[in-house]
C-alpha positions in Angstrom: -44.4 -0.5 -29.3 -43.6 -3.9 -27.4 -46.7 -4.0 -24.1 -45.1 -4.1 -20.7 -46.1 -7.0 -18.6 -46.9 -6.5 -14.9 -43.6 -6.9 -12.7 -43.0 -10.8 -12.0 -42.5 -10.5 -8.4 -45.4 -8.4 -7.9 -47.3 -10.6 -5.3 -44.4 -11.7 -3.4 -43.9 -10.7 -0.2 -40.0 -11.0 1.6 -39.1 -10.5 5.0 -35.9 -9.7 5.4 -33.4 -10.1 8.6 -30.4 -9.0 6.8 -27.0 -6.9 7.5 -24.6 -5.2 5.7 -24.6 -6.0 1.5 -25.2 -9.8 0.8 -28.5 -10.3 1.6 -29.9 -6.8 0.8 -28.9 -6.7 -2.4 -30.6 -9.6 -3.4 -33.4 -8.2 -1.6 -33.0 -5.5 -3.9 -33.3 -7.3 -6.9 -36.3 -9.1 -5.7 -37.7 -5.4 -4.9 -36.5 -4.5 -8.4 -39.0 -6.7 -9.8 -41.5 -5.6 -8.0 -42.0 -7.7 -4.6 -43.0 -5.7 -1.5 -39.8 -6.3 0.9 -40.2 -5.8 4.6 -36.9 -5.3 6.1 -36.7 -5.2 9.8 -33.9 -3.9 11.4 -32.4 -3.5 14.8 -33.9 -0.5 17.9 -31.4 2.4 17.8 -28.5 1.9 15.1 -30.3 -0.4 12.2 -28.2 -1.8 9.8 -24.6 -1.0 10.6 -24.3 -0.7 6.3 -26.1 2.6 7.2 -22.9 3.8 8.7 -20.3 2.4 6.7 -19.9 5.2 4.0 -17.9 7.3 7.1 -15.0 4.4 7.1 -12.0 6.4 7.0 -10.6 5.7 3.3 -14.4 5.5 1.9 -14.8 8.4 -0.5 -17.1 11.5 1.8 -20.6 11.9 1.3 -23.5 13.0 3.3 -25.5 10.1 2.0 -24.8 7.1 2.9 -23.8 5.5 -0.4 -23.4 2.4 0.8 -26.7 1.9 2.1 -28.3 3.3 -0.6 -27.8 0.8 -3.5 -29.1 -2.4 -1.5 -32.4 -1.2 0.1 -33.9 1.1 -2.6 -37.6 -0.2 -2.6 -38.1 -1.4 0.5 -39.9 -0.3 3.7 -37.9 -0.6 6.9 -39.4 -1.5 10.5 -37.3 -1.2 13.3 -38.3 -3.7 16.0 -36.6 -5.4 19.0 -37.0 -8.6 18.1 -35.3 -10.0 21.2 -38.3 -8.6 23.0 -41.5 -11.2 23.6 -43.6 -8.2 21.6 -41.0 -7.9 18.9 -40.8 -11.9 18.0 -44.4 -11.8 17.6 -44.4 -8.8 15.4 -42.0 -10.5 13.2 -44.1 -14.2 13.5 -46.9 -12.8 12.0 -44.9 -10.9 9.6 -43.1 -13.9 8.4 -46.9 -16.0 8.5 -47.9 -14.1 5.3 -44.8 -14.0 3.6 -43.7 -16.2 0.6 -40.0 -15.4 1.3 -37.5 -14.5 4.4 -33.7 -13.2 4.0 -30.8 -13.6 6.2 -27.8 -13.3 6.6 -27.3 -13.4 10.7 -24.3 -16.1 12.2 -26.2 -19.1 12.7 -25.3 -18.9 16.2 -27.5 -15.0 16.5 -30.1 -17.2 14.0 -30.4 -20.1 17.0 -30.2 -17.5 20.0 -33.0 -15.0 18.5 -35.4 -18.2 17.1 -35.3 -17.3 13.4 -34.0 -20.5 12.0 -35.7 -22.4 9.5 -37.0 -25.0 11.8 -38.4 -21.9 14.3 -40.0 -20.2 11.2 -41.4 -23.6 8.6 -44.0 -24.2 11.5 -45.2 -20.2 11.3 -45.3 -20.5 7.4 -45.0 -24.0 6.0 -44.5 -22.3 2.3 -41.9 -20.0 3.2 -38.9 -19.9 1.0 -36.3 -19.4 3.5 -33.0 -18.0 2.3 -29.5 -18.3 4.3 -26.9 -16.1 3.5 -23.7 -17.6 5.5 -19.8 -16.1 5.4 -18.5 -19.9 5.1 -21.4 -22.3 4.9 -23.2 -24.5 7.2 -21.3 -27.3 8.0 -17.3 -27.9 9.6 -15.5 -26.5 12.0 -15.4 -22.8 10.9 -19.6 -22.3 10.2 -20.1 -19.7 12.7 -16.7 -17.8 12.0 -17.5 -13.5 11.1 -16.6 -13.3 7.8 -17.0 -10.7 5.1 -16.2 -10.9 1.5 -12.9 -9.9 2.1 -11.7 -12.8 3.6 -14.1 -15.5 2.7 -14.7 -14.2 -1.0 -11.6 -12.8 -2.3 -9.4 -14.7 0.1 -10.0 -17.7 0.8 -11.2 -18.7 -2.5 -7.4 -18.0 -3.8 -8.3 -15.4 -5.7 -6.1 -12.6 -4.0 -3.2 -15.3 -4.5 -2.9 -14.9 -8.3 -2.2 -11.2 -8.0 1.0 -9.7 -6.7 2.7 -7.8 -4.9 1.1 -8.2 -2.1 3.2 -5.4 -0.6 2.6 -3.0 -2.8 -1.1 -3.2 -3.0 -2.8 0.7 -2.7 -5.8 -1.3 -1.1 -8.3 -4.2 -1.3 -10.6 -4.9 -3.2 -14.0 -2.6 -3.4 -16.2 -2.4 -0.6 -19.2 -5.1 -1.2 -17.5 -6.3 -4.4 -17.9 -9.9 -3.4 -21.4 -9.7 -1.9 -23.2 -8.2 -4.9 -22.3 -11.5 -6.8 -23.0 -13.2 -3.9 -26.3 -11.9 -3.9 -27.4 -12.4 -6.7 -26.6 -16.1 -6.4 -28.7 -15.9 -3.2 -31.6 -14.4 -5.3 -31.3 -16.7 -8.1 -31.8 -19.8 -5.3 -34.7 -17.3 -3.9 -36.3 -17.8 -7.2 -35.2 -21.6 -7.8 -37.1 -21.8 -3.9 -40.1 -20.2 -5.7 -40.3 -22.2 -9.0 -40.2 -25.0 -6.7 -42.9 -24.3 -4.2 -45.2 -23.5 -7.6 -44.6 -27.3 -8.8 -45.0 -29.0 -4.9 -46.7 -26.7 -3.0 -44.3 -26.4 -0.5 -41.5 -24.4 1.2 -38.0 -24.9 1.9 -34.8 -23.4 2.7 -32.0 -22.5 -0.2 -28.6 -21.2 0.6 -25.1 -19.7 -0.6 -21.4 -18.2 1.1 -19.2 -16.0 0.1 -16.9 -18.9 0.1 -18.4 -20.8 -2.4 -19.4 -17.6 -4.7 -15.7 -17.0 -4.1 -15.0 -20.5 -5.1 -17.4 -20.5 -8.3 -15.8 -16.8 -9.5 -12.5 -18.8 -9.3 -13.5 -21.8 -10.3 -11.0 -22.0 -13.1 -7.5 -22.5 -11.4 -9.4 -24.2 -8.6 -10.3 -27.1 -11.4 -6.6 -26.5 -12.3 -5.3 -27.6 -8.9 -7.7 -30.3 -8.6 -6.6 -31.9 -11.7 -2.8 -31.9 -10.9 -1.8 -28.8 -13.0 1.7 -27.4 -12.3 1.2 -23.9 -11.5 3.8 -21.5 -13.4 5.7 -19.9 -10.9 5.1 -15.7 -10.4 6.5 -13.1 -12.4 7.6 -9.6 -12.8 5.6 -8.0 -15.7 9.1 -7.6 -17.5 9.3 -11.5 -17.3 5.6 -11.8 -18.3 4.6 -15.2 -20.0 2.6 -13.1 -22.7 1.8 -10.0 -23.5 -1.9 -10.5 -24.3 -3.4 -9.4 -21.0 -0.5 -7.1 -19.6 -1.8 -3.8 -18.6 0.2 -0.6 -21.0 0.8 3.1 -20.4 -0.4 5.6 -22.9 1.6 8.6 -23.7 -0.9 10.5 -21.9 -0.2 8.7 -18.8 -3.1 6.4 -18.8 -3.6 2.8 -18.4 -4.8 0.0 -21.3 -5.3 -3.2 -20.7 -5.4 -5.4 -23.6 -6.7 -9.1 -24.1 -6.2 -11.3 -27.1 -7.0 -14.7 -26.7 -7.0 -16.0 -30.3 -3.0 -15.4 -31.2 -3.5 -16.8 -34.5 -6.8 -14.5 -36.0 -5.6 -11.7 -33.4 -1.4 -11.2 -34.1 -1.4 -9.8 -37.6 -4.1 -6.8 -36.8 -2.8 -6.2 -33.4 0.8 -5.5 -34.7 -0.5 -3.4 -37.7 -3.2 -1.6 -35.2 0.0 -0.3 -33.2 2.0 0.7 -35.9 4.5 -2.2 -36.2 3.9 -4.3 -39.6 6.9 -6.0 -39.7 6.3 -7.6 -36.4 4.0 -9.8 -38.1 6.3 -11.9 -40.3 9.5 -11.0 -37.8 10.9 -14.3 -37.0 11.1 -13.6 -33.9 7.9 -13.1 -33.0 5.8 -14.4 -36.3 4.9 -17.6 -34.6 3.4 -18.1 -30.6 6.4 -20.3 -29.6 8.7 -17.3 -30.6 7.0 -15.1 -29.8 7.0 -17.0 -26.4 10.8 -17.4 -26.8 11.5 -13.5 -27.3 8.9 -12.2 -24.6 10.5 -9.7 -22.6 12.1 -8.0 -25.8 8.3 -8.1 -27.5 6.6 -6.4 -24.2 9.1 -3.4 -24.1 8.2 -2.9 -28.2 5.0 -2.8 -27.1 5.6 -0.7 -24.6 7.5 1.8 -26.8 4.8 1.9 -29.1 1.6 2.6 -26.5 4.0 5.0 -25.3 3.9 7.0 -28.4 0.1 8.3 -28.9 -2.5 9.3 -25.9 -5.4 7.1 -25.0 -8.2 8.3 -27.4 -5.7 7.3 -29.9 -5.8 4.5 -28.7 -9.2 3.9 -27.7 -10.4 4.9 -32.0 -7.5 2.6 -33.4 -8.1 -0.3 -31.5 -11.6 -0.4 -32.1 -11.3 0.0 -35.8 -9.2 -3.0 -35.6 -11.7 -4.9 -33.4 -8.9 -5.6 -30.7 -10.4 -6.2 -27.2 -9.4 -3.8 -24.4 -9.8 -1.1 -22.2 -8.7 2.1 -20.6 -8.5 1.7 -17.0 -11.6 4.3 -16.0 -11.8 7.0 -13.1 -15.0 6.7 -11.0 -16.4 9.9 -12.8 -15.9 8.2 -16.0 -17.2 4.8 -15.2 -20.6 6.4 -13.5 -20.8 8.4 -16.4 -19.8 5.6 -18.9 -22.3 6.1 -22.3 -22.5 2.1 -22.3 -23.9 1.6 -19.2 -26.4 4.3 -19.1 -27.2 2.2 -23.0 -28.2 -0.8 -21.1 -29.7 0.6 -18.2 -26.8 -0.5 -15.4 -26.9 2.9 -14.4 -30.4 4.7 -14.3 -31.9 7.4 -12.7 -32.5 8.5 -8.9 -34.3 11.0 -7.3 -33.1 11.9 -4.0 -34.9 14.5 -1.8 -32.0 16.3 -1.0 -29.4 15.8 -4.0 -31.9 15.7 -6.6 -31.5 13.3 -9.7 -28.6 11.1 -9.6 -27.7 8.0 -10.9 -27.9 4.4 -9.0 -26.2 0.9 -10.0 -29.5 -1.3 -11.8 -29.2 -5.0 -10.3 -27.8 -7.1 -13.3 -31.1 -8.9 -14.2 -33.1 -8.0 -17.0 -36.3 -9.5 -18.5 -37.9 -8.3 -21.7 -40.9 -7.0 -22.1 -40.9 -5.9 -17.8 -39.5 -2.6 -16.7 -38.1 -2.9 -13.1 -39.5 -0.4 -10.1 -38.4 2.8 -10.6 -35.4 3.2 -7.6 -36.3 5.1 -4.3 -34.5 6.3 -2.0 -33.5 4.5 0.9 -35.7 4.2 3.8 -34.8 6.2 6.8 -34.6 3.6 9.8 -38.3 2.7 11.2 -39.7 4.7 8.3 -42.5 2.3 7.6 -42.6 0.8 11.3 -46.2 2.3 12.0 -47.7 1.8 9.0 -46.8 -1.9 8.6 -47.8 -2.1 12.2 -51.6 -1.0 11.1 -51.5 -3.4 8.1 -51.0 -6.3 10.6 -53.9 -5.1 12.6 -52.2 -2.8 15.6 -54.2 -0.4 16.7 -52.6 3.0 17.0 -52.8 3.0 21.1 -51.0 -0.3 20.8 -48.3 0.9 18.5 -48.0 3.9 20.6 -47.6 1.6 23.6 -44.6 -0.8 21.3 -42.9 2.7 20.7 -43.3 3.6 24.3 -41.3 0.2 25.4 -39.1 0.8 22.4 -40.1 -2.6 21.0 -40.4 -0.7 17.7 -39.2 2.3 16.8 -40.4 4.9 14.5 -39.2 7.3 12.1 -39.9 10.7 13.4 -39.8 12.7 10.2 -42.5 10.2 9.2 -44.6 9.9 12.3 -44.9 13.7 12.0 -45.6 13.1 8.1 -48.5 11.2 9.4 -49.7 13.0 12.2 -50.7 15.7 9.6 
């Protein structure tokens, strides 16, 4: 049985002055592997992200899902940090960490002294790591911007799909910050590798613009080389069928992909049931197969059309055709594959009991991630961190009192007892 080594990130500390889902979660993943992550959050409302799961539309939960997934692991400390008191808190936070998150406009960064000027003098090895909407230089750097518009949009991506107009909604909430993130904590760990080999600090960033950018990086390259785009089309006028999305004859949805036409064609045709496609001479080579399109995508239709989607799902396997049935939530959280690989694992919540969570998509062998938690209530860990800094309790009762801080009342009375 293969020994376990000690979590990597054990002995890192990260402070972390994020909102909503692109820095946490790849605060998250540093927490995953094991570093102790501070995260301080605003007096009164914390995080908005705590909030965000009652967005009309967003599916209705008591717990607030959207929270959850990006601050498992972490201890939260809610401070004023506009407050003489609360910046010094934070100072002396930041002075014995190796790492500190953000995501704030670099306008709230310059107005609340947290850029990495204001902090390199505090801790001249701090790996400081900016998360910004569009980047830090032109005209637009200090624009709001989520991943909707900077990630999906802007990078083009939303302008290969169509019809606009008859979209049933956008894309999934945070589905452009996790990737995001995790290029943020990749550069938190290219920050780190660094300081080992010089000794010293420095500052590494990422947008969602140029994650966008990278995830679309393909037809990008296309229009920077000159390539004539191919105008849009109706699926009945597709330009192949190889990634076309098919109903079964259960009313589900398949989405196929070959890519290699000349291994792929002949197994394909025989794995739906239509042999003689593969020497037809309409279709028995690519550029007439390209020539007689639209009358090859409504054969294909037909056949789909005649068996459900387990069908479908044994026969195309056994002919090792790549694809897949479009999933319901139910069946992608329960999906056998990704419990295989640990993308989903286990949670134990205090009041739902053991549920599932999304794993962050980093895995090293040999090193088992922290077990998830549950996500702290806001201030949770305010007095205790407090004391570890060296607060007496009169003087943290004193920062509560002039709500410089603010703790979590379940867990004051937790440690009253």
């Amino acid at each position: 049985m293969p020994t376990m080594t000690p979590l990597p990130l054990a002995d890192i500390r990260v402070v972390e002055v994020g909102t909503m889902v692109f820095a946490p979660s790849a605060c998250a993943a540093l927490a995953d592997f094991g570093a102790e992550v501070i995260k301080i959050e605003p007096t009164g409302k914390g995080d908005l992200n705590r909030y965000y799961h009652t967005l009309p539309g967003l599916p209705v939960s008591e717990l607030p899902y959207t929270f959850q997934a990006d601050n498992r692991n972490k201890k939260s400390v809610a401070l004023d940090v506009k407050t003489a008191a609360g910046y010094e808190i934070l100072c002396k936070l930041v002075a014995r960490a190796d790492v500190f998150v953000t995501n704030y406009r670099l306008s709230a960064l310059g107005r609340l002294r947290l850029t990495y000027d204001d902090l390199k003098p505090v801790q001249p090895k701090l790996i400081y790591a900016l998360g910004t909407a569009f980047g830090e230089a032109g005209e637009e750097r200090d624009k709001p911007g989520y991943d909707s518009v900077c990630y999906w949009t802007r990078s083009a991506i939303e302008s290969q799909l169509f019809p606009v107009d008859s979209w049933l909604g956008t894309f999934p909430y945070g589905a452009g910050d996790h990737p995001s993130g995790t290029a943020l904590f990749g550069a938190i760990m290219l920050g780190l590798y660094q300081r080992q080999t010089t000794g010293r600090g420095c500052k590494v960033s990422t947008s969602l613009l140029a994650n966008g950018a990278w995830a679309n990086a393909t037809m990008l390259q296309a229009q920077l080389a000159g390539a004539a785009f191919a105008e849009k089309r109706h699926r009945s006028r597709a330009y192949n069928f190889v990634s076309l999305h098919y109903k079964t004859g259960d009313g589900r949805i398949l989405r196929l992909c070959l890519l290699n036409s000349e291994r792929d064609w002949p197994r394909f045709c025989a794995a739906i049931g239509r042999p003689e496609l593969i020497d037809d001479p309409r279709f028995a080579q690519l550029n007439e197969r390209l020539n007689h399109m639209q009358l090859l995508v409504q054969i294909i239709d037909a056949a789909f059309l005649e068996h459900d989607a387990a069908h479908w799902r044994w026969t195309l396997e056994q002919f090792d055709i790549a694809f897949a049935i479009l999933p319901t939530y139910a069946e992608a959280a329960s999906d056998a594959q990704m419990r295989a690989n640990q993308i989903i694992v286990p949670l134990e919540h205090p009041q739902l009991g053991s549920i599932g969570t999304v794993n962050s998509p980093i895995q090293v062998q040999g090193c088992e991630k922290q077990r998830p938690t549950t996500a702290p209530e806001l201030g949770q860990h305010t007095s205790q961190v407090l004391q570890d800094l060296g607060y007496s309790k009169a003087e943290i009762q004193q920062l509560l009192i002039k709500r410089v801080a603010e703790q979590f009342s379940g867990e004051a009375e937790k440690n009253d007892e």
